[in-house]
C-alpha positions as CSV (number, residue, x, y, z in Angstrom):
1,X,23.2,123.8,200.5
2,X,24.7,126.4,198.4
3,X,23.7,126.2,194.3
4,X,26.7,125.7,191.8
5,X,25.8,129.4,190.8
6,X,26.3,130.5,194.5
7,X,29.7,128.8,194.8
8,X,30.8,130.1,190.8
9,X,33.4,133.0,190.8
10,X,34.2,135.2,188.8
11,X,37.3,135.7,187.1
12,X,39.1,138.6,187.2
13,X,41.2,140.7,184.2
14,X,44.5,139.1,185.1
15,X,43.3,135.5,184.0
16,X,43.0,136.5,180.3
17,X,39.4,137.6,180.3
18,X,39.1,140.7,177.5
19,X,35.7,142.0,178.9
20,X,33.6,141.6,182.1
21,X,30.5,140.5,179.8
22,X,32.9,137.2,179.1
23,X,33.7,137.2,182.7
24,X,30.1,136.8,183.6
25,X,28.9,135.1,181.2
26,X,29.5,131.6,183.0
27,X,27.6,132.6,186.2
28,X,25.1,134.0,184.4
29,X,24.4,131.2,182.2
30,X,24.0,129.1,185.4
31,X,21.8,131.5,187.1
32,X,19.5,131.5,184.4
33,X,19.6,127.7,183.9
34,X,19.1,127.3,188.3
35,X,16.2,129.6,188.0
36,X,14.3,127.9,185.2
37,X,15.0,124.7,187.3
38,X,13.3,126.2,190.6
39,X,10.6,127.7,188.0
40,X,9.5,124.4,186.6
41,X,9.8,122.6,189.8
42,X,7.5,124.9,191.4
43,X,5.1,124.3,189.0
44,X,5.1,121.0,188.6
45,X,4.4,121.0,192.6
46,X,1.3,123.0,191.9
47,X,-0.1,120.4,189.4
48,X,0.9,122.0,186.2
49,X,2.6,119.8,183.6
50,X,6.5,120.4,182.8
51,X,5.4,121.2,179.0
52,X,3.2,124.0,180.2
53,X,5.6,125.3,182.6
54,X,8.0,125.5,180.1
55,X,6.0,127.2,177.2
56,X,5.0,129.6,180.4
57,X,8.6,130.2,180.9
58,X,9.3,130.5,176.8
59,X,6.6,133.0,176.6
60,X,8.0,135.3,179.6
61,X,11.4,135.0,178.1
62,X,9.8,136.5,174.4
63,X,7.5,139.3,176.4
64,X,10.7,140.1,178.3
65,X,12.2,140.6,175.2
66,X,10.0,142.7,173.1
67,X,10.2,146.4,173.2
68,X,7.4,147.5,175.6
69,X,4.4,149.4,174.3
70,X,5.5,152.8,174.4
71,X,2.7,156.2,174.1
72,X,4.2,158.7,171.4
């Protein structure tokens, strides 16, 4: 069964959309949201809590984020 994401297109310049960062932005938001879904659900399976998964998920998010340690 295909996810919403799957199934989500894209629109293209002739429907109004100024850049292809606004075009995307839809698909991924939904991406994201699918993934975090299938993240926490896999956890749970394993026998974590659904709190834990999430702060697991929050603190990959903020280590994603941060500018990696870089040798001068």
């Amino acid at each position: 069964m295909p996810t919403f994401a799957a199934r989500a297109s894209v629109p293209s310049p002739e429907e109004h959309i100024l850049t292809a960062q606004e075009a995307l932005e839809p698909l991924f938001l939904a991406l994201e949201e699918e993934a975090e879904v299938k993240m926490i659900a896999a956890a749970v399976k394993a026998g974590w809590r659904v709190e834990d998964a999430v702060s697991a998920i929050d603190e990959l998010r903020r280590t994603e984020l941060l500018p990696r340690n870089r040798r001068h």
